[in-house]
N, C-alpha and C positions, 0 to 999 in steps of 0.2 A: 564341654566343660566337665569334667570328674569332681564330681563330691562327694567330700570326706565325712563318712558313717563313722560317729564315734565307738567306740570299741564297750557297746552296752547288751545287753540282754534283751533288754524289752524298753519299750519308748511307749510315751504319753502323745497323743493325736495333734497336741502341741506343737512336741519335738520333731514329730513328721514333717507337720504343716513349716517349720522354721528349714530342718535341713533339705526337705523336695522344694521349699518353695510355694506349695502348692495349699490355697485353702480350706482349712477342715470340713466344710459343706463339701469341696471336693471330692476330697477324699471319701466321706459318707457316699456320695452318689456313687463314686467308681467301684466301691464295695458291693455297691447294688446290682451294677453294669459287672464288675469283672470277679466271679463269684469264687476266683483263687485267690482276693485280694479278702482275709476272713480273720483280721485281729481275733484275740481273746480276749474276752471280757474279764477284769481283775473284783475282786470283793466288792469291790464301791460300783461295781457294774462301769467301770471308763474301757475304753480301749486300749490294750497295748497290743503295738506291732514288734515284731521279730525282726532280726538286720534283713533276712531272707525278703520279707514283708516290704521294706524301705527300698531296697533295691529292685524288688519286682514294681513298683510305684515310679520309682525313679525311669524304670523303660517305659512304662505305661505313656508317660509325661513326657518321653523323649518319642516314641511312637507318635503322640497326639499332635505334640507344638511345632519341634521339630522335622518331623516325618512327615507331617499333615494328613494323617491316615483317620479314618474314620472310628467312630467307636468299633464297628463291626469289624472292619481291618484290624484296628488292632486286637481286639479278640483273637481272633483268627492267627494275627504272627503272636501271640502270646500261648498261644496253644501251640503253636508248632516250635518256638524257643522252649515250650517244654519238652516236649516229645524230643529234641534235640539232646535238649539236658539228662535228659532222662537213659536216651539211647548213651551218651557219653559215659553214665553212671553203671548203667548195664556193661560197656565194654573195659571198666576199670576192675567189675566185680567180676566176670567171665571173661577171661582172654581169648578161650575159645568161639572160634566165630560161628562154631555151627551151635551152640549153646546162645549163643545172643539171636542167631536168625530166629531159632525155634523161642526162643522167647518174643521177641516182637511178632512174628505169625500169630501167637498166641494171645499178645495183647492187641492187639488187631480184630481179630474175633471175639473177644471179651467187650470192644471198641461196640463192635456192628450189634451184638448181643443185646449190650447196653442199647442203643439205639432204638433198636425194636421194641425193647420193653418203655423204653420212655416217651 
């Protein structure tokens, strides 16, 4: 089923909770669990998420109910739906493929880097 993200800037944990479906305790936890899912805090200290935010929630949910995939599964395809997105974004900016190889080589090692030091 496609649901329709109103055409806003930033949404109240409310309006999350109304257009995912999904309860705002929920959502609190999955913030916890899936640490790409990171609203901005507004003046009053509330949450507002991003369309980007709403729509990564909406796979999370589609992942978990749907898919029946584990928290750690979907971690896992939610990371690699980035890295997907990302390499897509890389081959729109560089058409050159030997320019995108050498980039991903590079984020890769920066990847394992990071690893070591964490």
């Amino acid at each position: 089923m496609k649901v329709s993200i109103p055409d806003k800037l930033y949404f109240k944990i409310g309006e999350v909770s109304r257009i995912t479906g999904v309860q705002p305790y929920v959502l609190r936890y999955w913030e916890s669990e899936f640490k790409i899912v990171n609203p901005q805090k507004s003046r009053t200290n509330q949450r507002v998420y991003r369309k980007s935010d709403v729509e990564l929630i909406l796979e999370i949910k589609r992942l978990l109910y749907d898919e029946r995939y584990t928290l750690e599964g979907a971690k896992s395809r939610i990371k690699q739906w980035q890295r997907e997105k990302n390499n897509a974004q890389l081959a729109i900016k560089f058409p050159d493929p030997k320019i995108v190889k050498a980039l991903r080589v590079i984020r890769e090692e920066l990847y394992s880097m990071k690893k070591l030091l964490v």
